[in-house]
C-alpha positions as a printed Julia matrix, in Angstrom:
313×3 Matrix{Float64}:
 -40.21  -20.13    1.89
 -41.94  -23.85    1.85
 -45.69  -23.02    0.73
 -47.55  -24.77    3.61
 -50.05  -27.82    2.33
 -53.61  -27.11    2.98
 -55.8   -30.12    2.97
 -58.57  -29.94    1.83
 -61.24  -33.38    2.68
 -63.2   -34.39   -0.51
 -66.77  -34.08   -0.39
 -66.84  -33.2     3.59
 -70.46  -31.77    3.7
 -71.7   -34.91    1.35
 -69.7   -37.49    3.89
 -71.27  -35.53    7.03
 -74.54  -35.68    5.71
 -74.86  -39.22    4.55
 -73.02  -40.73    8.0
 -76.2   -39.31    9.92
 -74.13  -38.64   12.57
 -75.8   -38.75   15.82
 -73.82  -37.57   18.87
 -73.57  -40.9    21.29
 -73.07  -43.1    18.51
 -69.35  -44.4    17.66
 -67.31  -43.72   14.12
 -64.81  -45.45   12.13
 -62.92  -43.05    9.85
 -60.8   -45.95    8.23
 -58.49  -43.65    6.16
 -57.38  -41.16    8.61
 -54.68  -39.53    6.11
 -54.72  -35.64    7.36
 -57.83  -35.88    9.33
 -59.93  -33.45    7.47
 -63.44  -36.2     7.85
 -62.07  -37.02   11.3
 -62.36  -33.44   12.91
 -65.37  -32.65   11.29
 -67.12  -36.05   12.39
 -65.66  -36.13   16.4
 -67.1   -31.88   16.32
 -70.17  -33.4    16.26
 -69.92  -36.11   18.94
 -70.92  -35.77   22.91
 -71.53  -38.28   25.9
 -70.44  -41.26   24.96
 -69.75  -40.46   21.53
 -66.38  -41.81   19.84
 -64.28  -41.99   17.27
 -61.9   -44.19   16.33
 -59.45  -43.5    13.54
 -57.62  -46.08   11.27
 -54.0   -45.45    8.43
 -51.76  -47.86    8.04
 -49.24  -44.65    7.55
 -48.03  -44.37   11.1
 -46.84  -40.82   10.15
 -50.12  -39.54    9.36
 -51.74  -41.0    13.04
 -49.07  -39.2    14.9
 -49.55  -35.92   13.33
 -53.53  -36.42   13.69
 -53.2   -36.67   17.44
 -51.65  -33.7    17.63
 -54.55  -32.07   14.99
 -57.41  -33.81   17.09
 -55.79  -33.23   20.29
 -59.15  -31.38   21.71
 -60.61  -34.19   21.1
 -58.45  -37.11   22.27
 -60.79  -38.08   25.32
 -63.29  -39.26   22.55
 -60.43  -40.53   19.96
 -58.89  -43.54   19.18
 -55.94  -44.35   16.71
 -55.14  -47.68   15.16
 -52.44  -48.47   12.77
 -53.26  -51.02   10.29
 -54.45  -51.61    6.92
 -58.77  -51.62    6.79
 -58.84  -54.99    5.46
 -58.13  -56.05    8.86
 -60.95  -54.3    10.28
 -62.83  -56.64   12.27
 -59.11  -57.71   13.79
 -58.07  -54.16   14.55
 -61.89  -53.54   16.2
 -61.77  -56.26   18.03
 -58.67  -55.1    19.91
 -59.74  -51.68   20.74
 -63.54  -53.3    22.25
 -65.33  -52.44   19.49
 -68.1   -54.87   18.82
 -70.62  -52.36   16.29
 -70.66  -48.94   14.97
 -73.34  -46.19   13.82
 -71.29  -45.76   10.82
 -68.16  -45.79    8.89
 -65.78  -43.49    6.41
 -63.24  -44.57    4.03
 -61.46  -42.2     1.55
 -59.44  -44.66   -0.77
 -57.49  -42.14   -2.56
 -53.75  -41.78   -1.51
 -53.57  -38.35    0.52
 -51.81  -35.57   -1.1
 -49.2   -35.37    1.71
 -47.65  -38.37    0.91
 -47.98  -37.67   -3.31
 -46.41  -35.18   -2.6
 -42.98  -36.14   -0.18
 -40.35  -36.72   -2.64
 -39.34  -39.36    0.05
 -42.31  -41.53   -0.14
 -41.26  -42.44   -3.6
 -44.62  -41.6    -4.98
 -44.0   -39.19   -7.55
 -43.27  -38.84  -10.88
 -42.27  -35.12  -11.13
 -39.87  -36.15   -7.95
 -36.83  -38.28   -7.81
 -36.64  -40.25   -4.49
 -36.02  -44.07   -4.02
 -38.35  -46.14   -5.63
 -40.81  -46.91   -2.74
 -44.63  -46.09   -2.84
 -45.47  -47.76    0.3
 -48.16  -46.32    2.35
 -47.32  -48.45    5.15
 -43.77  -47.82    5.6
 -44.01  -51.41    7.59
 -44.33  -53.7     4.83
 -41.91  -55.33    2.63
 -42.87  -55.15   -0.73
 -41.65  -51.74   -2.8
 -41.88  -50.5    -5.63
 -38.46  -51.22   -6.35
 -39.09  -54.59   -5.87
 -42.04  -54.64   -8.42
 -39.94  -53.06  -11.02
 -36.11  -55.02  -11.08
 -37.84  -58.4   -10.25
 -41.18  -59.02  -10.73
 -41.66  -60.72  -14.44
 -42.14  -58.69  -17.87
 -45.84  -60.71  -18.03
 -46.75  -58.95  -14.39
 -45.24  -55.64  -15.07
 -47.78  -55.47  -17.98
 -50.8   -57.13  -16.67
 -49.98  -54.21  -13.78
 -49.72  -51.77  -15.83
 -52.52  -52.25  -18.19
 -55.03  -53.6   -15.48
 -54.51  -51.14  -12.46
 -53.04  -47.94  -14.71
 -55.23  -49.06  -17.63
 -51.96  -48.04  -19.45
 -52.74  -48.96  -23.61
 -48.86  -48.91  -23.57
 -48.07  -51.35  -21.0
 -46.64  -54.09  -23.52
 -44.03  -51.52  -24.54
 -43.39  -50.22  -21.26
 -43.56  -53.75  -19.32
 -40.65  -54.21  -21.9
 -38.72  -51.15  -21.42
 -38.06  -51.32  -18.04
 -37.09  -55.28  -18.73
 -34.43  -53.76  -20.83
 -33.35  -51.34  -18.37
 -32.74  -53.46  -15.89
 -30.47  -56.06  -17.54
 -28.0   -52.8   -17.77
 -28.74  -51.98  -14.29
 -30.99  -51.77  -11.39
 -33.71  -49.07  -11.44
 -33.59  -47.09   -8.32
 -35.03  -44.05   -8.78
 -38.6   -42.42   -9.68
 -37.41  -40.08  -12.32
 -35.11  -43.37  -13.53
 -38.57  -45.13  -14.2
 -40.46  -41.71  -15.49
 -37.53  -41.5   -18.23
 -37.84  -45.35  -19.2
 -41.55  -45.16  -19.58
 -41.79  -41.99  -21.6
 -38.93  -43.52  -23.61
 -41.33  -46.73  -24.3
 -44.64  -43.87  -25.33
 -44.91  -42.89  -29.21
 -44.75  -39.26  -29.61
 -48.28  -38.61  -30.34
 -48.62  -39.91  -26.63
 -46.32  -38.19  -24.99
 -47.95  -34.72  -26.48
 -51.57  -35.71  -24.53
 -52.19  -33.22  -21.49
 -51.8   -36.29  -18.78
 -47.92  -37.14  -17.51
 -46.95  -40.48  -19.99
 -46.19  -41.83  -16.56
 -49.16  -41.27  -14.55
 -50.78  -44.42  -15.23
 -47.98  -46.66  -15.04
 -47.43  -45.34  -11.51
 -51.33  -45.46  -10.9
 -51.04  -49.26  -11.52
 -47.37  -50.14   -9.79
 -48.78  -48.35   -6.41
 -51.98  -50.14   -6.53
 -49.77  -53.19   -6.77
 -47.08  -52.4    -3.8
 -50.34  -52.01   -1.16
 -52.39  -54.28   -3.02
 -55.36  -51.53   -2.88
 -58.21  -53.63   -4.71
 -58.06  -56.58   -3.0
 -57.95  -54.37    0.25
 -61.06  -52.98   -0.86
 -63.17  -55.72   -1.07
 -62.17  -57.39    2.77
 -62.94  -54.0     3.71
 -66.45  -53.8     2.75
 -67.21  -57.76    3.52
 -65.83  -56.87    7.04
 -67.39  -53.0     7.38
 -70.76  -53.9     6.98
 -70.92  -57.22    8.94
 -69.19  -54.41   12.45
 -72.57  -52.04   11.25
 -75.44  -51.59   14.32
 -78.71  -51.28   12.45
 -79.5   -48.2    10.26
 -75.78  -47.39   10.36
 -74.14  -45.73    7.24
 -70.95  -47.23    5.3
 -69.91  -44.2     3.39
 -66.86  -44.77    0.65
 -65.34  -42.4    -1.65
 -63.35  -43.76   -4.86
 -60.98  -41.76   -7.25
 -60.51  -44.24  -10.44
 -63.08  -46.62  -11.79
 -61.42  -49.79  -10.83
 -62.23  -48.8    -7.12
 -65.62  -47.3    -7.82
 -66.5   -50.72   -9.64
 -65.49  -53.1    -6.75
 -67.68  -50.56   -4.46
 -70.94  -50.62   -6.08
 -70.43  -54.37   -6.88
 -70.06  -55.53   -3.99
 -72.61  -52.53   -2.71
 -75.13  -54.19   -5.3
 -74.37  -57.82   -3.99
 -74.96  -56.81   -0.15
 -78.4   -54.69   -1.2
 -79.55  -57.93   -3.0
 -79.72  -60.23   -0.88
 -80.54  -63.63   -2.63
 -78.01  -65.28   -5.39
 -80.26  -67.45   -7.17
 -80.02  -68.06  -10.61
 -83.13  -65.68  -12.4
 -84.65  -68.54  -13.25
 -85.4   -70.05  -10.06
 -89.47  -69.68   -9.43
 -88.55  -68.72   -5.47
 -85.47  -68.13   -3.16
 -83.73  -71.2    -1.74
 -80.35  -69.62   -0.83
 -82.04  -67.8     2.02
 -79.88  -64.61    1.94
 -81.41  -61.73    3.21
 -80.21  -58.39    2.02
 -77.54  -56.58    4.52
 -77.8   -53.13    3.54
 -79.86  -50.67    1.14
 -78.77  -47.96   -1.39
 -79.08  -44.27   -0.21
 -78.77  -43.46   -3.69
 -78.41  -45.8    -7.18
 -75.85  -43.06   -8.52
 -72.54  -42.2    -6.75
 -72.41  -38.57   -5.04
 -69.81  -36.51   -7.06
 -68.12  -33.36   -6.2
 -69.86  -29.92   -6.9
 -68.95  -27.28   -9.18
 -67.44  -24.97   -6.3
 -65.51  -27.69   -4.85
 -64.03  -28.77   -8.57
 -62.91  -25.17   -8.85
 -61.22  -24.98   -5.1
 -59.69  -28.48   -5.08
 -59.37  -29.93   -8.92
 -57.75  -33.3    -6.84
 -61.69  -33.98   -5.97
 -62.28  -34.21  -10.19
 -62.77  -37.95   -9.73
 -64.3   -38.27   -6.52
 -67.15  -40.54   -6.35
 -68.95  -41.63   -2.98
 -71.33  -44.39   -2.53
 -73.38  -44.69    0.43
 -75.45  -47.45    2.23
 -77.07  -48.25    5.41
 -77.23  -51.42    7.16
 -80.8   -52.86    7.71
Protein backbone atom coordinates (compact mmCIF):
# COMPACT_ATOMS: atom_id res chain seq x y z
CA UNK A 1 0.00 0.00 0.00
CA UNK A 2 1.09 3.78 -1.16
CA UNK A 3 2.25 5.42 2.31
CA UNK A 4 0.03 8.56 2.23
CA UNK A 5 2.22 12.09 2.22
CA UNK A 6 1.67 14.10 5.27
CA UNK A 7 2.60 17.68 4.92
CA UNK A 8 3.86 19.13 7.22
CA UNK A 9 4.09 23.55 6.86
CA UNK A 10 7.56 24.83 8.00
CA UNK A 11 7.64 27.00 10.85
CA UNK A 12 3.59 27.34 11.05
CA UNK A 13 3.40 28.75 14.67
CA UNK A 14 6.54 31.26 13.79
CA UNK A 15 4.57 32.36 10.32
CA UNK A 16 1.17 32.75 12.43
CA UNK A 17 2.73 34.71 14.92
CA UNK A 18 4.75 37.17 12.95
CA UNK A 19 1.65 37.83 10.20
CA UNK A 20 -0.32 39.37 13.29
CA UNK A 21 -3.20 38.14 11.90
CA UNK A 22 -6.19 40.10 12.71
CA UNK A 23 -9.57 38.65 11.67
CA UNK A 24 -11.10 41.41 9.03
CA UNK A 25 -7.91 42.00 7.52
CA UNK A 26 -7.04 40.26 3.99
CA UNK A 27 -3.95 37.60 3.30
CA UNK A 28 -1.79 36.70 0.53
CA UNK A 29 -0.32 33.22 0.95
CA UNK A 30 1.80 33.49 -2.35
CA UNK A 31 3.07 29.85 -2.33
CA UNK A 32 0.00 27.91 -1.79
CA UNK A 33 1.81 24.38 -2.45
CA UNK A 34 -0.36 21.93 0.00
CA UNK A 35 -1.97 24.62 1.93
CA UNK A 36 -0.62 23.85 5.31
CA UNK A 37 -0.05 28.22 6.06
CA UNK A 38 -3.28 28.70 4.12
CA UNK A 39 -5.69 26.72 6.52
CA UNK A 40 -4.10 27.78 9.46
CA UNK A 41 -4.19 31.61 8.41
CA UNK A 42 -8.16 31.64 6.82
CA UNK A 43 -9.02 29.55 10.70
CA UNK A 44 -8.35 32.65 11.99
CA UNK A 45 -10.30 35.04 9.73
CA UNK A 46 -14.14 36.39 10.25
CA UNK A 47 -16.36 39.28 8.72
CA UNK A 48 -14.80 40.46 6.05
CA UNK A 49 -11.73 38.63 6.45
CA UNK A 50 -10.02 36.96 3.24
CA UNK A 51 -7.65 35.10 1.84
CA UNK A 52 -6.37 34.86 -1.28
CA UNK A 53 -4.03 32.09 -2.34
CA UNK A 54 -1.33 32.19 -5.14
CA UNK A 55 0.98 28.68 -7.12
CA UNK A 56 1.78 28.81 -10.32
CA UNK A 57 1.27 24.74 -10.03
CA UNK A 58 -2.32 24.57 -11.14
CA UNK A 59 -2.37 21.03 -9.59
CA UNK A 60 -1.68 22.12 -6.22
CA UNK A 61 -4.75 25.08 -6.38
CA UNK A 62 -7.19 22.47 -7.39
CA UNK A 63 -6.45 20.09 -4.70
CA UNK A 64 -6.37 23.17 -2.11
CA UNK A 65 -9.95 24.00 -2.93
CA UNK A 66 -10.99 20.90 -2.15
CA UNK A 67 -8.62 21.06 1.37
CA UNK A 68 -10.01 24.68 2.13
CA UNK A 69 -13.36 23.94 0.95
CA UNK A 70 -14.94 25.18 4.51
CA UNK A 71 -13.56 28.01 3.81
CA UNK A 72 -14.12 28.93 0.16
CA UNK A 73 -16.65 31.87 0.92
CA UNK A 74 -13.49 33.73 2.32
CA UNK A 75 -10.89 32.13 -0.37
CA UNK A 76 -9.51 33.06 -3.41
CA UNK A 77 -7.15 31.11 -5.87
CA UNK A 78 -4.89 32.59 -8.48
CA UNK A 79 -2.58 30.80 -10.74
CA UNK A 80 0.50 32.58 -11.54
CA UNK A 81 4.00 33.00 -10.67
CA UNK A 82 4.44 35.84 -7.44
CA UNK A 83 6.56 37.97 -9.46
CA UNK A 84 3.49 39.05 -11.06
CA UNK A 85 1.90 40.01 -7.97
CA UNK A 86 0.69 43.38 -8.33
CA UNK A 87 -0.79 42.04 -11.97
CA UNK A 88 -2.47 39.00 -10.50
CA UNK A 89 -3.94 41.47 -7.43
CA UNK A 90 -5.04 43.76 -9.50
CA UNK A 91 -7.38 41.32 -11.26
CA UNK A 92 -8.95 39.79 -8.30
CA UNK A 93 -9.72 43.81 -6.71
CA UNK A 94 -7.13 43.74 -4.50
CA UNK A 95 -5.67 47.15 -3.96
CA UNK A 96 -3.66 46.44 -0.15
CA UNK A 97 -3.23 43.73 2.28
CA UNK A 98 -2.60 43.28 6.20
CA UNK A 99 0.04 40.91 5.30
CA UNK A 100 1.68 38.41 3.15
CA UNK A 101 3.33 34.62 3.17
CA UNK A 102 5.70 33.15 0.83
CA UNK A 103 7.38 29.71 1.34
CA UNK A 104 10.08 29.57 -1.52
CA UNK A 105 11.03 26.07 -1.13
CA UNK A 106 9.65 23.58 -3.78
CA UNK A 107 6.83 21.49 -1.89
CA UNK A 108 7.58 17.97 -1.20
CA UNK A 109 4.61 16.75 -3.31
CA UNK A 110 6.02 17.68 -6.35
CA UNK A 111 9.95 16.41 -5.18
CA UNK A 112 8.52 13.76 -4.79
CA UNK A 113 6.17 12.74 -8.25
CA UNK A 114 8.49 10.83 -10.31
CA UNK A 115 6.47 12.66 -13.10
CA UNK A 116 7.41 16.13 -12.29
CA UNK A 117 10.91 15.28 -13.29
CA UNK A 118 12.28 16.58 -10.08
CA UNK A 119 14.12 13.86 -8.67
CA UNK A 120 17.20 12.35 -8.62
CA UNK A 121 16.44 8.98 -6.89
CA UNK A 122 13.44 8.87 -9.71
CA UNK A 123 13.60 8.40 -13.38
CA UNK A 124 10.87 10.45 -15.20
CA UNK A 125 11.31 12.86 -18.22
CA UNK A 126 13.56 15.51 -17.66
CA UNK A 127 11.14 18.36 -16.66
CA UNK A 128 11.32 20.29 -13.27
CA UNK A 129 8.77 22.77 -14.09
CA UNK A 130 6.63 24.00 -11.36
CA UNK A 131 4.39 25.61 -13.70
CA UNK A 132 3.53 22.92 -15.98
CA UNK A 133 2.52 26.10 -18.38
CA UNK A 134 5.77 27.29 -19.35
CA UNK A 135 8.12 26.33 -21.98
CA UNK A 136 11.39 26.05 -20.77
CA UNK A 137 12.46 22.33 -19.21
CA UNK A 138 14.90 20.94 -17.91
CA UNK A 139 15.52 19.02 -20.85
CA UNK A 140 15.94 21.95 -22.65
CA UNK A 141 18.63 23.35 -20.20
CA UNK A 142 20.60 20.23 -20.44
CA UNK A 143 20.85 19.07 -24.58
CA UNK A 144 21.02 22.81 -25.60
CA UNK A 145 21.88 25.35 -23.47
CA UNK A 146 25.92 26.01 -23.82
CA UNK A 147 28.77 24.08 -21.75
CA UNK A 148 29.70 27.94 -20.30
CA UNK A 149 25.82 28.14 -18.87
CA UNK A 150 25.55 24.62 -17.74
CA UNK A 151 28.51 25.51 -15.42
CA UNK A 152 27.88 29.00 -14.40
CA UNK A 153 24.30 27.05 -13.41
CA UNK A 154 25.66 24.67 -11.78
CA UNK A 155 28.27 26.31 -9.74
CA UNK A 156 26.17 29.58 -9.06
CA UNK A 157 22.61 28.18 -8.16
CA UNK A 158 23.88 24.41 -6.91
CA UNK A 159 27.14 25.98 -5.69
CA UNK A 160 28.40 22.66 -7.25
CA UNK A 161 32.71 22.85 -6.82
CA UNK A 162 32.36 20.26 -9.67
CA UNK A 163 30.43 22.07 -12.16
CA UNK A 164 33.43 22.48 -14.74
CA UNK A 165 33.59 18.68 -14.89
CA UNK A 166 30.05 18.10 -14.87
CA UNK A 167 29.06 21.18 -17.28
CA UNK A 168 31.45 18.98 -19.46
CA UNK A 169 30.08 15.63 -18.94
CA UNK A 170 26.81 16.10 -19.92
CA UNK A 171 28.38 18.12 -23.17
CA UNK A 172 29.83 14.77 -23.92
CA UNK A 173 26.78 12.92 -23.40
CA UNK A 174 24.86 14.59 -25.53
CA UNK A 175 26.93 14.56 -28.75
CA UNK A 176 26.16 10.55 -28.41
CA UNK A 177 22.65 11.27 -27.71
CA UNK A 178 19.96 13.29 -26.22
CA UNK A 179 19.55 13.16 -22.41
CA UNK A 180 16.04 12.39 -21.53
CA UNK A 181 15.84 11.08 -18.42
CA UNK A 182 16.57 12.07 -14.59
CA UNK A 183 18.46 9.01 -13.64
CA UNK A 184 20.27 9.54 -17.38
CA UNK A 185 21.61 12.93 -15.89
CA UNK A 186 22.15 11.45 -12.09
CA UNK A 187 24.53 8.72 -13.83
CA UNK A 188 26.44 11.44 -16.03
CA UNK A 189 27.03 13.68 -13.09
CA UNK A 190 28.22 11.11 -10.61
CA UNK A 191 30.32 9.83 -13.53
CA UNK A 192 31.96 13.55 -13.77
CA UNK A 193 32.50 13.46 -9.31
CA UNK A 194 36.03 12.04 -8.04
CA UNK A 195 35.50 9.26 -5.71
CA UNK A 196 36.31 10.97 -2.59
CA UNK A 197 33.08 12.98 -3.59
CA UNK A 198 30.90 10.62 -4.36
CA UNK A 199 31.59 8.88 -0.70
CA UNK A 200 30.23 12.45 1.14
CA UNK A 201 26.73 11.79 2.90
CA UNK A 202 24.83 14.35 0.28
CA UNK A 203 23.52 12.68 -3.30
CA UNK A 204 26.68 13.83 -5.94
CA UNK A 205 23.64 15.09 -7.78
CA UNK A 206 21.78 17.12 -5.42
CA UNK A 207 23.34 20.28 -6.21
CA UNK A 208 23.50 20.07 -9.80
CA UNK A 209 19.73 19.58 -9.73
CA UNK A 210 19.46 22.41 -6.97
CA UNK A 211 20.97 24.77 -9.61
CA UNK A 212 19.24 23.36 -13.12
CA UNK A 213 15.64 23.81 -11.27
CA UNK A 214 16.44 27.18 -10.04
CA UNK A 215 17.26 27.83 -13.68
CA UNK A 216 13.99 26.17 -15.49
CA UNK A 217 11.59 28.68 -13.10
CA UNK A 218 14.10 31.21 -12.85
CA UNK A 219 13.51 31.26 -8.85
CA UNK A 220 16.01 34.22 -7.91
CA UNK A 221 15.08 36.61 -10.15
CA UNK A 222 11.38 35.73 -9.13
CA UNK A 223 12.34 36.55 -5.78
CA UNK A 224 13.38 39.85 -5.99
CA UNK A 225 10.01 41.26 -8.26
CA UNK A 226 8.32 39.58 -5.56
CA UNK A 227 9.47 41.55 -2.71
CA UNK A 228 9.76 45.04 -4.83
CA UNK A 229 6.03 44.32 -5.67
CA UNK A 230 4.86 42.68 -2.00
CA UNK A 231 5.73 45.46 -0.03
CA UNK A 232 4.67 48.38 -2.32
CA UNK A 233 0.44 46.06 -2.15
CA UNK A 234 1.27 46.33 2.07
CA UNK A 235 -1.59 48.63 4.16
CA UNK A 236 0.39 50.14 7.01
CA UNK A 237 1.80 47.97 9.86
CA UNK A 238 1.22 44.95 7.62
CA UNK A 239 3.70 41.95 7.83
CA UNK A 240 5.71 40.45 4.68
CA UNK A 241 6.73 37.16 6.11
CA UNK A 242 9.29 34.90 3.77
CA UNK A 243 10.81 31.67 4.45
CA UNK A 244 14.10 30.57 2.43
CA UNK A 245 15.74 27.02 2.24
CA UNK A 246 19.39 27.72 0.62
CA UNK A 247 21.48 30.81 1.12
CA UNK A 248 21.21 32.19 -2.31
CA UNK A 249 17.44 32.88 -1.46
CA UNK A 250 18.01 33.91 2.12
CA UNK A 251 20.67 36.49 0.73
CA UNK A 252 18.39 38.19 -1.91
CA UNK A 253 15.72 38.37 1.14
CA UNK A 254 17.54 40.20 3.71
CA UNK A 255 19.20 42.34 0.95
CA UNK A 256 16.67 43.59 -0.41
CA UNK A 257 14.89 43.45 3.32
CA UNK A 258 17.99 45.70 4.39
CA UNK A 259 17.56 48.08 1.29
CA UNK A 260 13.64 48.65 1.97
CA UNK A 261 14.39 49.17 6.05
CA UNK A 262 17.02 51.82 4.97
CA UNK A 263 15.55 54.07 3.35
CA UNK A 264 18.15 56.62 1.91
CA UNK A 265 21.03 55.48 -0.75
CA UNK A 266 23.46 58.09 -0.31
CA UNK A 267 26.91 57.57 -0.50
CA UNK A 268 28.28 57.51 3.57
CA UNK A 269 29.93 60.36 2.92
CA UNK A 270 27.27 62.68 2.13
CA UNK A 271 26.88 65.26 5.33
CA UNK A 272 22.75 64.89 4.85
CA UNK A 273 20.14 62.97 2.68
CA UNK A 274 19.40 64.33 -0.79
CA UNK A 275 17.87 61.18 -2.37
CA UNK A 276 14.80 61.66 -0.23
CA UNK A 277 13.92 57.95 0.27
CA UNK A 278 12.09 57.21 3.16
CA UNK A 279 12.33 53.76 4.60
CA UNK A 280 9.27 51.28 3.53
CA UNK A 281 9.39 48.78 6.10
CA UNK A 282 11.24 47.84 9.52
CA UNK A 283 12.94 44.59 10.78
CA UNK A 284 10.90 42.45 13.30
CA UNK A 285 14.05 40.85 13.98
CA UNK A 286 17.97 41.47 12.56
CA UNK A 287 18.40 37.51 12.61
CA UNK A 288 16.23 35.12 10.51
CA UNK A 289 13.67 32.84 12.62
CA UNK A 290 14.91 29.19 12.25
CA UNK A 291 13.18 26.02 12.98
CA UNK A 292 13.14 24.57 16.62
CA UNK A 293 14.61 21.55 17.93
CA UNK A 294 11.15 19.58 18.01
CA UNK A 295 10.28 20.58 14.62
CA UNK A 296 14.03 19.50 13.22
CA UNK A 297 13.33 16.12 14.78
CA UNK A 298 9.53 15.74 13.23
CA UNK A 299 10.26 17.22 9.78
CA UNK A 300 14.30 17.15 9.02
CA UNK A 301 13.01 18.96 5.36
CA UNK A 302 12.63 22.26 7.75
CA UNK A 303 16.81 21.82 8.51
CA UNK A 304 17.32 24.92 6.37
CA UNK A 305 14.41 26.91 6.94
CA UNK A 306 15.03 30.45 7.55
CA UNK A 307 12.17 33.20 7.80
CA UNK A 308 12.60 36.85 7.71
CA UNK A 309 9.97 39.12 8.70
CA UNK A 310 9.07 42.87 8.23
CA UNK A 311 6.32 45.26 8.56
CA UNK A 312 5.42 48.03 6.40
CA UNK A 313 5.52 51.55 8.05
Amino acid sequence: MKEEYVHRPVLLEECIEALNIQPNGIYIDGTFGRGGHSMEIVKRLTGNGRLVCIDRDQQALHEGAVKLAPWKEKVTFLHGNFRELDVLLDAAQVPFVDGMLFDLGVSSPQLDDPLRGFSYQKDAPLDMRMNRDDTLTARTIVNQWSKEELRRILFQYGEERYAPAIASAICRAREEAEIETTLQLTEIIRSAMPAAALREKQHPAKRSFQGIRIAVNDELGAISQMLTRAIARLNSGGRLAVISFHSLEDRIVKTELAVAAKGCDCPPGFPVCVCGKKPAVKLLKRKPILPSEQELQENPRARSAKLRVAEKI
